[in-house]
C-alpha positions in Angstrom: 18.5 -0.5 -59.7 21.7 -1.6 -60.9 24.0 0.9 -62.3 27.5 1.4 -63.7 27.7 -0.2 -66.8 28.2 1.9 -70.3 29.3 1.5 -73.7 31.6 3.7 -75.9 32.4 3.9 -79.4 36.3 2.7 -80.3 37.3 6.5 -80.0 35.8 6.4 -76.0 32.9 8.5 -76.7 30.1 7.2 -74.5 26.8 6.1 -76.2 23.7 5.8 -74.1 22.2 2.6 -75.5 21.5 0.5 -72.4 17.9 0.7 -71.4 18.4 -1.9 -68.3 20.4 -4.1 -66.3 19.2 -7.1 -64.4 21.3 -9.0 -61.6 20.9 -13.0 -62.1 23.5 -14.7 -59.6 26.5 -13.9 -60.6 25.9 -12.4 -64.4 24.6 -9.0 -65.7 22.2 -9.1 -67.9 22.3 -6.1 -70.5 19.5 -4.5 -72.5 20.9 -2.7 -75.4 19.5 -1.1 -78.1 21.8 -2.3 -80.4 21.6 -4.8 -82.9 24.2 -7.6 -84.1 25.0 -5.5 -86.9 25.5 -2.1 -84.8 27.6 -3.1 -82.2 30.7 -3.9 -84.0 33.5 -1.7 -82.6 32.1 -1.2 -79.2 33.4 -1.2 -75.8 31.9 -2.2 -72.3 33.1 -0.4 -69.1 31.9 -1.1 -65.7 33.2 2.4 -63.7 33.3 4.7 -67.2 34.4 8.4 -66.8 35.4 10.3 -64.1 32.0 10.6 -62.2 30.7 7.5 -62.9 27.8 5.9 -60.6 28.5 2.5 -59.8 26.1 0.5 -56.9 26.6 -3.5 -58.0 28.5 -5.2 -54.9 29.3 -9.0 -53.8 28.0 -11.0 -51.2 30.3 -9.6 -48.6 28.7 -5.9 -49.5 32.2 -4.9 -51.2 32.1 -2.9 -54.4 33.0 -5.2 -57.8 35.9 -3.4 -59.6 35.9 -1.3 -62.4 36.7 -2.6 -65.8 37.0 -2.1 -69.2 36.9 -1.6 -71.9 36.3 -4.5 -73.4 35.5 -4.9 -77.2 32.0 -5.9 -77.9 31.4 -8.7 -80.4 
């Protein structure tokens, strides 16, 4: 199962609203719980916090890089 992803709120509080992640090629596909009015001033990480779990590598087997955030919109 894919793992790694998370949201926060603009102050970098992290909200659990994904409820999964599917690999297609070479995109993420994330299932929120938000809605298009909800997710104004939100932030997607890829590595969040200090003990975050992250599993998605490339075709060589070589972790993808943390990143983030990046404003939601």
């Amino acid at each position: 199962i894919p793992a790694g992803f998370a949201f926060s709120h603009d102050d970098y509080s992290q909200c659990d609203k994904i409820y999964s992640i599917e690999l297609k090629r070479d995109k993420a596909i994330i299932k929120t719980a938000y809605d298009e009015t909800s997710i104004h001033k939100i932030m997607l990480h890829y590595g969040f916090g200090t003990a975050a779990y992250c599993n998605i590598t490339d075709s060589d087997d070589r972790s993808i890089p943390v990143f983030g955030p990046i404003e939601v919109k």
